[in-house]
C-alpha positions in Angstrom: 0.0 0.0 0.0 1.6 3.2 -1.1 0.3 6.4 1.1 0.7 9.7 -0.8 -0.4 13.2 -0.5 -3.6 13.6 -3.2 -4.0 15.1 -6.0 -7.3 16.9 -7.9 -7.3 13.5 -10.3 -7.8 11.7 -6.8 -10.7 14.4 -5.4 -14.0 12.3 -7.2 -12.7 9.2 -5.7 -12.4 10.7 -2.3 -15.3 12.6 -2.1 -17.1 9.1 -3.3 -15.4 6.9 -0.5 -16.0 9.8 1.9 -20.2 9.6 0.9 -20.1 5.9 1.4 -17.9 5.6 4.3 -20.0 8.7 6.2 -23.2 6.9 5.8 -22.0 3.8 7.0 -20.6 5.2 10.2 -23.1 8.4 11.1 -26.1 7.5 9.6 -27.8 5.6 12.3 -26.1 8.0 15.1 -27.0 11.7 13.9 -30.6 13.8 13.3 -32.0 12.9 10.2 -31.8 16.9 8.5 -28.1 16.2 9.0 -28.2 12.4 7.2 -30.3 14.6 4.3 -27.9 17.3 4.3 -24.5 14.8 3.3 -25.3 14.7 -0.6 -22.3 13.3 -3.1 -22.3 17.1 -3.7 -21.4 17.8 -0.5 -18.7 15.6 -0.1 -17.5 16.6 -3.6 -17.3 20.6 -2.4 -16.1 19.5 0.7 -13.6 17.1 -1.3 -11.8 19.8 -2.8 -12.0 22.6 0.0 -9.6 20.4 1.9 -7.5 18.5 -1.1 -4.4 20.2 0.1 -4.3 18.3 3.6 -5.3 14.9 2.3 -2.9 11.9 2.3 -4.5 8.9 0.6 -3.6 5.3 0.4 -3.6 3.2 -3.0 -3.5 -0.3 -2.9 -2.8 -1.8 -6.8 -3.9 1.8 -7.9 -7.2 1.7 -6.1 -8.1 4.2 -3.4 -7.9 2.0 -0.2 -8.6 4.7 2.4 -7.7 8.5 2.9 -7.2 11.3 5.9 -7.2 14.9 6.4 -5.3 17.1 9.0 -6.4 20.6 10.1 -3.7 21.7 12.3 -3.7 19.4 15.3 -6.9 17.5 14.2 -7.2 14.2 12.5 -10.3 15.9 10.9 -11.3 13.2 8.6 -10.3 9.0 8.6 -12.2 6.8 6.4 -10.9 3.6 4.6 -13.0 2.1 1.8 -15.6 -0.7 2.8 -13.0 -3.3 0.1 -10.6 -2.7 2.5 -11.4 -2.8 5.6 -10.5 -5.4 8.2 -7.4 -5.7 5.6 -4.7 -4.0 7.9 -5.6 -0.9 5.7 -6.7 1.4 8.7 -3.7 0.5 10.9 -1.0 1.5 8.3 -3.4 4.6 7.3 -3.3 5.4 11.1 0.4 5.3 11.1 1.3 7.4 8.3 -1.5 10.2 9.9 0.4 9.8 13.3 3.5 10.5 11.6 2.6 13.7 10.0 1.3 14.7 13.5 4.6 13.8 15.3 4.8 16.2 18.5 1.8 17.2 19.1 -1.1 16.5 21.2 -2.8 15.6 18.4 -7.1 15.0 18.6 -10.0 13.9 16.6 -13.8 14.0 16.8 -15.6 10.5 16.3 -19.8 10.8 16.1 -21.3 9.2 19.8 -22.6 6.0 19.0 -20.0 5.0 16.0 -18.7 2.1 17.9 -16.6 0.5 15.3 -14.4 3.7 14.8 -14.0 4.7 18.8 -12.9 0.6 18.9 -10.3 1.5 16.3 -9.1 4.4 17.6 -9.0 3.1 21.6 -6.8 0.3 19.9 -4.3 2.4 18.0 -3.8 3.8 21.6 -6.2 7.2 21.1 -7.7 8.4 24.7 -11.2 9.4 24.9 -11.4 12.4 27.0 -14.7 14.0 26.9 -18.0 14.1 25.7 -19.7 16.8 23.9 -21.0 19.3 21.0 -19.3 19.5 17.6 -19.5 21.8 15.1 -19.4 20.3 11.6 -19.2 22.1 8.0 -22.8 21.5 6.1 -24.1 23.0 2.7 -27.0 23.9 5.0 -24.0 25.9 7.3 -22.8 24.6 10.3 -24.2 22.4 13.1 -23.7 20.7 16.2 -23.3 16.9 16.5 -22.5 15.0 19.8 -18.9 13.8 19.4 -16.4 11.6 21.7 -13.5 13.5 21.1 -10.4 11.7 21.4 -6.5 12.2 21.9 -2.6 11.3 21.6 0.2 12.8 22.4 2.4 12.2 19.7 
């Protein structure tokens, strides 16, 4: 698996795996006007407002998984539903770490999306509180319920 900064010709892809991979995490755990509000479009504008701080990782030219950084935040971690439970995440999680290296470092996971808080507790992350955040919409912003996690690294 080869983990590389992306590029524009990577941004449909992204934004595609970032759709998918959102409704399969937050669907079932946030309001339904928010569920309504995450459109392809969304993710695709979204996509490209943050290309510059997106790593992603290709496995035989495929996109296996991505992340975004915004400052000290892990602000997005998604790995494609082919690939996962393939070791994907855990070199994906390395190579984020890495680019975070000496900082307290921090990341927002939805209440109630277990299989990513189990993920993140096992890569070593430290839940530390509870409580309202504010996420980017089309709609403009809102407050979801997040378990916000950290590591010193």
């Amino acid at each position: 698996m080869k983990i590389r900064l992306a590029t524009n010709d990577d941004a449909a892809a992204i934004a595609q795996m970032w759709h998918l991979g959102w409704h399969q995490g937050h669907a079932a755990v946030v309001d339904a006007e928010l569920v309504r509000l995450r459109t392809p479009q969304e993710f695709a504008t979204r996509t490209l407002a943050h290309l510059a701080q997106c790593h992603v990782a290709e496995s035989d030219g495929v996109l296996a998984g991505f992340f975004m950084l915004e400052g000290d935040e892990l602000y997005q971690f998604y790995v494609g539903a082919d690939h996962q439970g393939s070791g994907a995440a855990t070199k994906l999680m390395a190579a984020a770490e890495a680019e975070l290296v000496g900082r307290r470092a921090w990341l927002a996971c939805a209440v109630g999306n277990e299989r990513a808080a189990a993920f993140y507790r096992k890569a070593g992350w430290q839940h530390v509180r509870t409580g309202p955040y504010e996420v980017e919409t089309s709609g403009g912003p809102r407050q979801v319920q997040e378990w916000r996690f950290e590591k010193q690294l």
